[in-house]
C-alpha positions in Angstrom: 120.4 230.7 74.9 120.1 227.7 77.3 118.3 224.5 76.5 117.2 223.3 80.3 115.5 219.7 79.7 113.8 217.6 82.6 113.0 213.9 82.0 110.1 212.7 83.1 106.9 210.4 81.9 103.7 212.3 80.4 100.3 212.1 82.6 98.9 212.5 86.4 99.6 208.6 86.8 103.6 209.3 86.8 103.3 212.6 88.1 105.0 212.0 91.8 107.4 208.8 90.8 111.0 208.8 90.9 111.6 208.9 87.2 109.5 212.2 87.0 111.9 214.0 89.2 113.6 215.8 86.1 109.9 217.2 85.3 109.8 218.7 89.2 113.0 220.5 88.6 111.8 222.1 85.8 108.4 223.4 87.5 110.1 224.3 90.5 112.4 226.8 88.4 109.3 228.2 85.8 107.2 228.7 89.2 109.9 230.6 90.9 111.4 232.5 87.8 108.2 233.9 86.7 108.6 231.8 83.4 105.4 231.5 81.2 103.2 228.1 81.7 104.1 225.5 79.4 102.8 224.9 75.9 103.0 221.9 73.8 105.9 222.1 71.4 108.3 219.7 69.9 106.5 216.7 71.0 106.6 218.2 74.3 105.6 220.9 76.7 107.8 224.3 76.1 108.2 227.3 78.0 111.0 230.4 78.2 112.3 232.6 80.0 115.8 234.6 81.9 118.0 232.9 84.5 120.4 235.9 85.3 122.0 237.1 81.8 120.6 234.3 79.9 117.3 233.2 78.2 116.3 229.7 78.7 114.3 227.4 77.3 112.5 224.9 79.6 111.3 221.3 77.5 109.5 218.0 79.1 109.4 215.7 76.1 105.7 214.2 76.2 107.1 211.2 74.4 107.9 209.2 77.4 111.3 208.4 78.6 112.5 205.9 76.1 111.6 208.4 73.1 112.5 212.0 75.0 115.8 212.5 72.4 113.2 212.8 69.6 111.7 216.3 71.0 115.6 217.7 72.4 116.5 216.7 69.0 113.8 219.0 67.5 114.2 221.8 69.8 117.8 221.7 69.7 117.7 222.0 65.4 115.1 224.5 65.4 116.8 227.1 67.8 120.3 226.3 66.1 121.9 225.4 69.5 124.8 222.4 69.9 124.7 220.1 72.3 127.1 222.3 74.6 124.1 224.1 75.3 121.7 221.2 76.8 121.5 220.4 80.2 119.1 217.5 81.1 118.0 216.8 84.9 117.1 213.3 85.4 117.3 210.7 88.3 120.0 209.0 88.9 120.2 205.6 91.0 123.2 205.6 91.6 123.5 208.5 94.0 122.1 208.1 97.4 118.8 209.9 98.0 119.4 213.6 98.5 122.6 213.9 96.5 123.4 216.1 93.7 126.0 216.4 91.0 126.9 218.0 87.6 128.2 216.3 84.8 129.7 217.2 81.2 129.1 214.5 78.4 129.8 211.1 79.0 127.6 207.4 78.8 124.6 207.0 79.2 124.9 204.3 82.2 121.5 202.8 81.5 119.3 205.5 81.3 116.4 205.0 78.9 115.9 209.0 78.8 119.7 209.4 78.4 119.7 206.7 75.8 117.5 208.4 73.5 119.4 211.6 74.0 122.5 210.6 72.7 120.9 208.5 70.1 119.5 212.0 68.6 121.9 214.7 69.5 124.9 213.1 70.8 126.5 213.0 74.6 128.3 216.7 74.5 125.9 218.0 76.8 125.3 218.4 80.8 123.8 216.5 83.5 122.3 217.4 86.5 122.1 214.1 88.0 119.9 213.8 91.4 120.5 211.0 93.2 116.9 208.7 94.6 118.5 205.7 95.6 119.1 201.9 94.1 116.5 199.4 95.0 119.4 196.8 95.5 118.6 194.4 92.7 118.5 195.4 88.9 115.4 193.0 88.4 113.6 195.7 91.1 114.7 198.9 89.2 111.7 199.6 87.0 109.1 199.4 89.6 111.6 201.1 91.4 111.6 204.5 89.6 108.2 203.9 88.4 107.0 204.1 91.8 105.8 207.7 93.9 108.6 208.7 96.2 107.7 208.2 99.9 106.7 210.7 102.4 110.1 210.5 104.3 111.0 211.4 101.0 109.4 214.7 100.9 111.5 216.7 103.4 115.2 216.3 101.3 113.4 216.0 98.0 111.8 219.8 98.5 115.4 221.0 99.6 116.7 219.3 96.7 113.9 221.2 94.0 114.6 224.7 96.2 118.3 224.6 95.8 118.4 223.8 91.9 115.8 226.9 91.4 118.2 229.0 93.9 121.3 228.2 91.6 119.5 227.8 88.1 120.7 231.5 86.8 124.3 230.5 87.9 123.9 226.8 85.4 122.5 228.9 83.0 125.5 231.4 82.9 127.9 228.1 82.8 129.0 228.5 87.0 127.8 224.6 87.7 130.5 225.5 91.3 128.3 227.7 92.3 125.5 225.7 91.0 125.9 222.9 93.6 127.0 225.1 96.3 123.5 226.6 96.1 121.9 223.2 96.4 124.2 221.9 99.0 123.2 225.3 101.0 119.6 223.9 100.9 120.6 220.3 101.5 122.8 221.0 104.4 122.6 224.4 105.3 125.1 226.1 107.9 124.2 225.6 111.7 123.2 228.6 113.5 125.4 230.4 116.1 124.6 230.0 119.4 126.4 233.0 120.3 128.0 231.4 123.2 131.5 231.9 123.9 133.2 228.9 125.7 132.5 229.6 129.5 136.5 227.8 130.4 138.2 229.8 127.6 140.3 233.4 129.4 139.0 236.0 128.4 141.3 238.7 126.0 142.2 241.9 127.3 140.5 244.5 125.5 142.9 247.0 123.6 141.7 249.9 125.4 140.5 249.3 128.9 142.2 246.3 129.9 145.8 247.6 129.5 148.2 246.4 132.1 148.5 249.1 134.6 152.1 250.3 135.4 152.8 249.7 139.2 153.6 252.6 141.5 157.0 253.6 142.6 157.5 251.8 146.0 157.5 255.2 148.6 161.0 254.7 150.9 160.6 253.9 154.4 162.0 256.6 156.6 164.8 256.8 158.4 165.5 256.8 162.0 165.9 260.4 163.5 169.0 259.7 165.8 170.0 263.4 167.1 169.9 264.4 170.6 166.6 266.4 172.3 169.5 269.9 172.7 170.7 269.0 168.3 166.9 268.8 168.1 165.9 272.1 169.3 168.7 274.1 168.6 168.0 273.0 164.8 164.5 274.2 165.4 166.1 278.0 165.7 169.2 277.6 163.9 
């Protein structure tokens, strides 16, 4: 069993801002995995379901950022799972909008919701860090992220919430490579063939039709008849 937690701040007033993002992962994957609607639980809102081969548990801690290790820490103890089976989606400033990336364990780098995390359960678990951008100065950060993302956000940041519910069965089964290639596929999919060749390239010779044909034998040229008229016609009735 998987323990997927989004980060986020309780209420329509935060619904859309940048720090909710972890929340919108988390809806994105119950909406398209058929999971059941959320229900409050462990200071939080609680819902389960299967990604692939493995039940999942999907938690957004009500408790607002700074407190959301209080309701993983509950959820974790009651379902007997370790840390090792946690992953957290949150935003992450230091990633350029549109960018995605996994991460095992380490600091916390600043993150109120991370904070709290490894206050209650430790920092052995993963990270699915998507990127919104820096405001440029630290003094701008909290209005920053407490602010609704932008339209031109809209476009990148719906690829973004497609591609984690396209790969969430292959986090959940412990594939984070194939993971990110499935968000990366939504993020920058492949260009379409035109299914022009290039008009200056030469064209191959097919293997069956457009064999070499083998030249003719040259026919001689003939030869000058040099026998006199009588040789000639008493050859004809010899």
């Amino acid at each position: 069993m998987k323990l997927f937690v989004g980060l986020g701040n309780p209420g329509s007033k935060y619904a859309q801002n940048r720090h909710n993002i972890g929340f919108m992962a988390l809806d994105q994957i119950a909406s398209d995995h058929g999971f059941a609607p959320f229900k409050g639980k462990f200071q939080g809102a609680l819902t389960e379901g299967r990604l692939g081969r493995e039940k999942v548990l999907l938690l957004k801690p009500e408790t607002f950022m700074n407190l959301s290790g209080q309701s993983v820490g509950e959820a974790l103890r009651f379902y007997k799972l370790t840390p090792e089976d946690v992953v957290v989606f949150h935003d992450e400033l230091d990633l350029k909008p549109g960018k995605l990336k996994y991460k095992m364990g380490g600091g916390h780098a600043g993150h109120n919701g991370l904070r709290s995390i490894h206050q209650h359960i430790g920092e052995a678990y993963g990270r699915v860090r998507m990127g919104v951008g820096h405001p440029g100065r630290k003094d701008l950060v909290s209005h920053y992220v407490l602010h609704d993302f932008h339209k031109m956000d809209q476009d990148w940041l719906d690829d973004m919430l497609r591609g984690i519910s396209d790969g969430a069965a292959h986090l959940a089964e412990g594939d984070t490579a194939k993971f990110s290639n499935a968000v990366a596929m939504r993020l920058n999919p492949p260009r379409p063939s035109t299914g022009k060749g290039n008009p200056n390239a030469k064209a191959k010779p097919d293997a069956k039709t457009d064999k070499p044909k083998t030249k003719p034998e040259p026919v001689p040229a003939p030869t000058e008849d040099t026998r006199s008229a009588m040789q000639k016609l008493m050859d004809k009735f010899s």
